[in-house]
NUZA-90742 format. One record per residue (C-alpha): residue in three letters; residue number from 1; y, x, z; chain. Coordinates in Angstrom, 1 decimal, m for minus. Last residue first. Example, Ala and Ser with C-alpha at 12.3 -4.5 7.8 and 13.67 -1.06 7.14 Angstrom:
<recs>
@resn:SER	resi:2	y:m1.1	x:13.7	z:7.1	chain:A
@resn:ALA	resi:1	y:m4.5	x:12.3	z:7.8	chain:A
</recs>
This chain:
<recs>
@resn:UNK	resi:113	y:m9.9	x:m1.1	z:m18.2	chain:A
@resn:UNK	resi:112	y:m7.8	x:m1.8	z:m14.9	chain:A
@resn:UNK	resi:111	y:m5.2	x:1.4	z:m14.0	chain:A
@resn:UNK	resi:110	y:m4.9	x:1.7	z:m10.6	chain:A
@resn:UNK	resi:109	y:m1.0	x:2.7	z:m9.1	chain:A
@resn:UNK	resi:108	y:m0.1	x:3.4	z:m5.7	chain:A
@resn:UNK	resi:107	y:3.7	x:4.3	z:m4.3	chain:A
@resn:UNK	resi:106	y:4.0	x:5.5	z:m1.0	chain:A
@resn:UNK	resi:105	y:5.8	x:4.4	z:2.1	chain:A
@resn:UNK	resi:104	y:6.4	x:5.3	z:6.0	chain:A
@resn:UNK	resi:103	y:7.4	x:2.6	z:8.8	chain:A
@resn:UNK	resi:102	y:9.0	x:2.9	z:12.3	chain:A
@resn:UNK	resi:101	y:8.1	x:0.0	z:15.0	chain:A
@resn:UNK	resi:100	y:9.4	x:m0.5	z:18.8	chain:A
@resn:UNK	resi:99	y:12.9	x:m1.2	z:16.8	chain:A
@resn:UNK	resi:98	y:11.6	x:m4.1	z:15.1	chain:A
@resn:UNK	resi:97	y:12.7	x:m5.2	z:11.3	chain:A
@resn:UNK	resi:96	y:11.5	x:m1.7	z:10.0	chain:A
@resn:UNK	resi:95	y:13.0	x:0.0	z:7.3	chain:A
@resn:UNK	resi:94	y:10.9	x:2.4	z:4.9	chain:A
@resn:UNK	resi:93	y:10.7	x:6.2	z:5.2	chain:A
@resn:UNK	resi:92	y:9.4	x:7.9	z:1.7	chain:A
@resn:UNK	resi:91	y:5.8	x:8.9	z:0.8	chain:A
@resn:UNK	resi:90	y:3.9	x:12.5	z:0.4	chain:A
@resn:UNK	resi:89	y:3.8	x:12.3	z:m3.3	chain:A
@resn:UNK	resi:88	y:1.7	x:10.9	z:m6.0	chain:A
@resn:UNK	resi:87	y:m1.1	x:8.6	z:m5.4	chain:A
@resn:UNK	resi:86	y:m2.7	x:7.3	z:m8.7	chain:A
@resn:UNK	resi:85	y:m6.2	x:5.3	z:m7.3	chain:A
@resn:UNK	resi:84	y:m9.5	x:5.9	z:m8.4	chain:A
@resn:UNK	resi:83	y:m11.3	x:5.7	z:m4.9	chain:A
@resn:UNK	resi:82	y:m10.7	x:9.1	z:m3.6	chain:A
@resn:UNK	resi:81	y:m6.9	x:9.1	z:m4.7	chain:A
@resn:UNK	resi:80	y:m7.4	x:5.6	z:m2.3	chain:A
@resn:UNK	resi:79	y:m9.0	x:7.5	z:0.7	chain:A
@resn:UNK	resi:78	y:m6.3	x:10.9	z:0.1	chain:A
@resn:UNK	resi:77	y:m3.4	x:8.3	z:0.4	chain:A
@resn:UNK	resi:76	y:m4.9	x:6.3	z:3.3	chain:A
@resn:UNK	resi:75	y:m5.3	x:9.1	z:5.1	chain:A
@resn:UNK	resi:74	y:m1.5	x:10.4	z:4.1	chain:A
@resn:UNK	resi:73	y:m0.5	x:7.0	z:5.3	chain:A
@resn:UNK	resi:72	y:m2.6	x:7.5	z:8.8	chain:A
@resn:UNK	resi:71	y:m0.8	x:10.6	z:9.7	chain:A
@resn:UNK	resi:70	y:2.8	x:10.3	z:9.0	chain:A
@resn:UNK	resi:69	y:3.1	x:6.8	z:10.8	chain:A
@resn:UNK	resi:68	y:0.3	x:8.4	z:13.1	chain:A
@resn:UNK	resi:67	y:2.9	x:10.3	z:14.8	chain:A
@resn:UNK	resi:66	y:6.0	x:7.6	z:15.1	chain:A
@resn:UNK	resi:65	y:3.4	x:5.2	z:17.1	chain:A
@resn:UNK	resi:64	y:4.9	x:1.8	z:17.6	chain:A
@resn:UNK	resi:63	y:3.7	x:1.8	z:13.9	chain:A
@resn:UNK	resi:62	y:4.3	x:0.7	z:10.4	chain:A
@resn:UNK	resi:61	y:2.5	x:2.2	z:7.2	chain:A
@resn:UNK	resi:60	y:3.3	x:0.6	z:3.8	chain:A
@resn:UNK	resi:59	y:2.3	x:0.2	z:0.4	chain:A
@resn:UNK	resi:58	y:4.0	x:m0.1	z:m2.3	chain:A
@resn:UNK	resi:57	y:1.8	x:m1.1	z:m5.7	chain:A
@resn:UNK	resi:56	y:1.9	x:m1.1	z:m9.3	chain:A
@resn:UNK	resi:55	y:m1.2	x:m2.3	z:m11.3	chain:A
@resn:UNK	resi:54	y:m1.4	x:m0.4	z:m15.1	chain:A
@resn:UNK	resi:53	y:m3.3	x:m3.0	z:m17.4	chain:A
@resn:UNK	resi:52	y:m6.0	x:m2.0	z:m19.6	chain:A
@resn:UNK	resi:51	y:m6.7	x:m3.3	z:m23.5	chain:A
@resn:UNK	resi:50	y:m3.8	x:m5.2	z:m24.2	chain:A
@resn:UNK	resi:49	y:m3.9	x:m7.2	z:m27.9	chain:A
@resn:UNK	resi:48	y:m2.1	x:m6.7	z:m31.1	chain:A
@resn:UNK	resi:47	y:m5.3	x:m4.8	z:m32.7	chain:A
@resn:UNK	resi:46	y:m4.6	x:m1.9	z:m30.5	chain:A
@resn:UNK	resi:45	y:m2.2	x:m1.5	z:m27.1	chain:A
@resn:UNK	resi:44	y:m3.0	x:0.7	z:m24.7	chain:A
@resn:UNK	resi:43	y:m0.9	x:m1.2	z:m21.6	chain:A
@resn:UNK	resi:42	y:m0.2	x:m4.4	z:m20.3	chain:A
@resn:UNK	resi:41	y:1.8	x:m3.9	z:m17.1	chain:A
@resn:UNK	resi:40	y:0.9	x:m5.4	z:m13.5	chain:A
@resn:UNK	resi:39	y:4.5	x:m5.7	z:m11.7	chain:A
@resn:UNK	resi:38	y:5.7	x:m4.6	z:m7.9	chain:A
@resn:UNK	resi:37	y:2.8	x:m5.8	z:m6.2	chain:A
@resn:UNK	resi:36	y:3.5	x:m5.4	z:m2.5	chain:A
@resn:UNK	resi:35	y:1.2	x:m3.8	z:0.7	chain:A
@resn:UNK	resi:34	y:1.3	x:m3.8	z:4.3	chain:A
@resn:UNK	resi:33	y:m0.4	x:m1.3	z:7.0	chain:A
@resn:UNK	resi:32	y:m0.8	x:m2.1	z:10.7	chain:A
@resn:UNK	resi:31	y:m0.1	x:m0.1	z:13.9	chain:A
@resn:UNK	resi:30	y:1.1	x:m1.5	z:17.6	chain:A
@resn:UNK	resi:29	y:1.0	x:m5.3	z:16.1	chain:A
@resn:UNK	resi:28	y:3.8	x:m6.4	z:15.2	chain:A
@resn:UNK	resi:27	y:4.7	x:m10.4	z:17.3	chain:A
@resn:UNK	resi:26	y:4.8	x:m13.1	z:14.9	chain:A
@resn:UNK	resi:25	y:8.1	x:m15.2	z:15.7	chain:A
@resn:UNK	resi:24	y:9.5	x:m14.3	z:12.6	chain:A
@resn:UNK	resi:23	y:6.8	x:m15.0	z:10.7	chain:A
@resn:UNK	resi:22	y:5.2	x:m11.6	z:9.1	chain:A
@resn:UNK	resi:21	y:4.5	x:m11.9	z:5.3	chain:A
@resn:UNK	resi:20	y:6.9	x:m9.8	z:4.1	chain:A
@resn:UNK	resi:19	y:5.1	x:m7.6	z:2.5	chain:A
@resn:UNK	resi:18	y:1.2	x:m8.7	z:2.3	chain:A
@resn:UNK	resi:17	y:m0.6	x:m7.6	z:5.5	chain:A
@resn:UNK	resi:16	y:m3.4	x:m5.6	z:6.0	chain:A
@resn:UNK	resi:15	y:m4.4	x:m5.7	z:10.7	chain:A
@resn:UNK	resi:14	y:m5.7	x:m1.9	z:11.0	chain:A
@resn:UNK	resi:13	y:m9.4	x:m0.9	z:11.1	chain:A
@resn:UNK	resi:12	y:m8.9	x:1.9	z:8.8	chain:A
@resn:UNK	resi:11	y:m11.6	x:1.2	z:6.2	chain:A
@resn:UNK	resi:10	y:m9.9	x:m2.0	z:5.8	chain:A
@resn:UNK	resi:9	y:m7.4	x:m0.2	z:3.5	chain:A
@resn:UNK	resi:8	y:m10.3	x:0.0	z:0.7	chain:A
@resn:UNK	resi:7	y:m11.2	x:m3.9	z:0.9	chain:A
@resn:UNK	resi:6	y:m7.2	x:m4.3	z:0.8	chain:A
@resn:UNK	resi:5	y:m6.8	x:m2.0	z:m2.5	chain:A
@resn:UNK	resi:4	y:m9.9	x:m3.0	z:m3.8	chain:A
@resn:UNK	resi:3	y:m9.1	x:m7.0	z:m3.4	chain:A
@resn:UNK	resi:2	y:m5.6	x:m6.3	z:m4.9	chain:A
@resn:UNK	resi:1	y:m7.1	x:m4.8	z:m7.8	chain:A
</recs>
């Protein structure tokens, strides 16, 4: 599911990062997006065994650009509803560790069967 997350982000052209995954001497680039698994849970249970798994994702929006922080997420929301994803929501302001760069968030789920 990661691989359809990223493959569908790439649609964008913007650098996909994992969270956190910047070095501190890295320089941002102007816009990029980054994602975090927050848990894979086993779900529909029968027979004693997990028939589909519920993937949990935040992803992120950061920009030097404070417009297309509101813009591009909501894209990327509509692409990935689009592409079987659960997007609910219009996303939540996330900290930024440069003060060139503001970030927006949403909550992403796929369900694996």
């Amino acid at each position: 599911m990661k691989d359809l997350l990223i493959d569908t982000l790439k649609e964008f052209n913007y650098p996909i990062f994992l969270q956190g995954s910047l070095s501190e001497d890295e320089a941002y680039p102007d816009s990029f997006f980054t994602f975090w698994n927050n848990d894979t849970d086993g779900n529909e249970f029968y027979d004693n065994e997990e028939h589909s798994y519920i993937w949990d994702f935040d992803l992120n929006f950061y920009s030097n650009d404070p417009e297309l922080v509101n813009t591009e997420l909501l894209k990327a929301k509509e692409l990935l509803k689009n592409k079987g994803f659960i997007v609910t929501g219009k996303g939540h302001d996330v900290a930024s560790d440069e003060p060139t760069h503001t970030g927006r968030g949403i909550h992403v789920l796929k369900i694996e069967r």
